[in-house]
C-alpha angles and dihedrals in degrees: 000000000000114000119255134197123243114262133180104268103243091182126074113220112224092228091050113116119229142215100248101055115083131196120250122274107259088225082077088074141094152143130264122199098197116130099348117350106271136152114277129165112241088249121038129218131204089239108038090090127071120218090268088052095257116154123235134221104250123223122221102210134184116259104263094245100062106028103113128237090235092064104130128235117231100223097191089054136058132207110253093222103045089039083053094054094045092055106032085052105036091238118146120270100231104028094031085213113123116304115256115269139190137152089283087054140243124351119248138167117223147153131204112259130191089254096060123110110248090254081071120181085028106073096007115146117230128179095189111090125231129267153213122271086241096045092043094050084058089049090062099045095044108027118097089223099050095114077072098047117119122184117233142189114206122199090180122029088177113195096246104168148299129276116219147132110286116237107202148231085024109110089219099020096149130146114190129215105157135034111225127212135194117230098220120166090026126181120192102222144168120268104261114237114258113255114237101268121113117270104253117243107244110260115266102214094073098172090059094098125137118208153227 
């Protein structure tokens, strides 16, 4: 991966978080001890559960008609319900469009952590969804952490967990916030060039997301 210099991102991912949506006052929490004790919110929605009954962080946003369109993106962190949709459903994590696939699999960039096993890249954890060749092409020329971006091809992004804030002593007290994936039949490879079509512009309703 050739080195880039820093530039001032100029695209806004779909999964980026921004300034003008809040999480969810805690006070909007509970318990509930049917069947078994585990965290609710006081009042359910059809959607704050995934299909393995996890519940998920809520995110107070701004009406549509009057969120502003300076409202600024927070590039280090990512919306848990947009970040939920990109990777349950493979889409691209700028363009939101579908991820990138070939025969290898499905196109993802990632660089090796502490925390990885030592098969790294095969049976690394990532919490950041795939993407498109085009929208990948912009991530290295406009992520700060590009210089540590490797290309990958995964044959097998296998649904592995959630990540969340851990609510005790409730056996099952999470509270998710992001949907992990483990990288299996993995193949290092170089970025494919972009074909000729215009980048697409990231979508502006940021709160229309469907879910696991």
């Amino acid at each position: 991966m050739p080195n880039k210099t820093a530039v001032t991102p100029t695209v806004r991912p779909f999964v980026v978080a921004y300034d003008d949506e809040l999480p969810a006052p805690l006070s909007d929490l509970t318990v509930d001890f049917a069947p078994w004790p585990r965290l609710a919110y006081k009042v359910m929605q059809a959607d704050d559960r995934d299909r393995g009954g996890v519940l998920w962080a809520r995110t107070d946003r701004p009406p549509l008609k009057d969120r502003s369109p300076q409202a600024n993106p927070i590039y280090s962190s990512m919306d848990p319900e947009r970040q939920r949709e990109a990777m349950f459903d493979l889409l691209c994590q700028v363009c939101s469009m579908p991820a990138s696939r070939t025969e290898e699999g499905w196109l993802f960039l990632d660089w090796r952590t502490s925390q990885d096993p030592p098969s790294w890249p095969e049976g690394s954890l990532t919490n950041m969804p795939p993407l498109c060749v085009q929208c990948a092409h912009v991530a290295v020329e406009q992520c700060p952490f590009a210089r540590k971006f490797v290309p990958l091809r995964v044959g097998q992004p296998r649904l592995w967990g959630v990540s969340g804030v851990q609510y005790r002593p409730i056996a099952t007290g999470v509270l998710a916030s992001q949907l992990i994936r483990e990288l299996c039949k993995v193949t290092v490879v170089e970025l494919p060039e972009p074909s000729p079509r215009q980048y697409p512009p990231a979508p502006t309703e940021r709160g229309a997301v469907s879910h696991a």
